[in-house]
N, C-alpha and C positions, 0 to 999 in steps of 0.2 A: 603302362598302356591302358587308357579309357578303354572301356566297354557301355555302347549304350543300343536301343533299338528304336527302328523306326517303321510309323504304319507304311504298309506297300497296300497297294490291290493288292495280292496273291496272301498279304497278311503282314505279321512280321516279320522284322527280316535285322538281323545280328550288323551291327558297325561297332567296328575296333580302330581305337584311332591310333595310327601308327605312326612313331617319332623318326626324323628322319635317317636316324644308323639302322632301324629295321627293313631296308631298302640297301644295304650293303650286301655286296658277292652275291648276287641276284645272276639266276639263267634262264634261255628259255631251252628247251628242247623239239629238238623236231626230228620225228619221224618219219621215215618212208620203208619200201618193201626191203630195204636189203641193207638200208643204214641209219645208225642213231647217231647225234648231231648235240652238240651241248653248246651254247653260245653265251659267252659271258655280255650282261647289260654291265654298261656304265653305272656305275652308284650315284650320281647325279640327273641320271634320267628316270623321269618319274612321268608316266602320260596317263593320261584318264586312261580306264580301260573301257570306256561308254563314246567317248567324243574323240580320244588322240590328243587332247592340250595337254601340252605339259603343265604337270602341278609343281607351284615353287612355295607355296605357303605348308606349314608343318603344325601340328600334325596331320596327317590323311587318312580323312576316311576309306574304310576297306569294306567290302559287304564277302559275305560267303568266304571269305579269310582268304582269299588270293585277288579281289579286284579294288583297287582303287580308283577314286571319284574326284573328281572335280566339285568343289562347293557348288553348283552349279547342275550337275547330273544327279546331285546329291537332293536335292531342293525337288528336281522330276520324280525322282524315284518314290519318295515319302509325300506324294499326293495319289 
């Protein structure tokens, strides 16, 4: 796995470009007052975390080690 950085406003900012089996047995969880909730993603759904597109090109960029970009949100963010 690539590691490179990109200028942001706020400054720099860490992108790890992650191959597509790093995206396997993926969940999200969700919280409320009285229950925890574990929900398995599909290994093939991959969505911007900035726009909602699915991403189908590989590898994907990640920033802050948990969100993935869209070539696209990626081009925004590093201006």
């Amino acid at each position: 796995m690539e590691t490179t950085y990109i200028q942001t406003s706020d400054g720099k900012a860490k992108v790890e470009w992650w191959p597509e089996e790093k995206f396997r047995n993926r969940a999200t969880e969700v919280f409320t007052a009285e229950t925890y909730e574990r929900i398995s993603v599909p290994d093939d759904v991959i969505l911007c975390d900035f726009c909602n597109i699915t991403i189908e090109e590989f590898p994907v960029p990640v920033v802050w080690g948990t969100h993935a970009l869209c070539k696209p949100c990626l081009e925004k963010m590093s201006k």
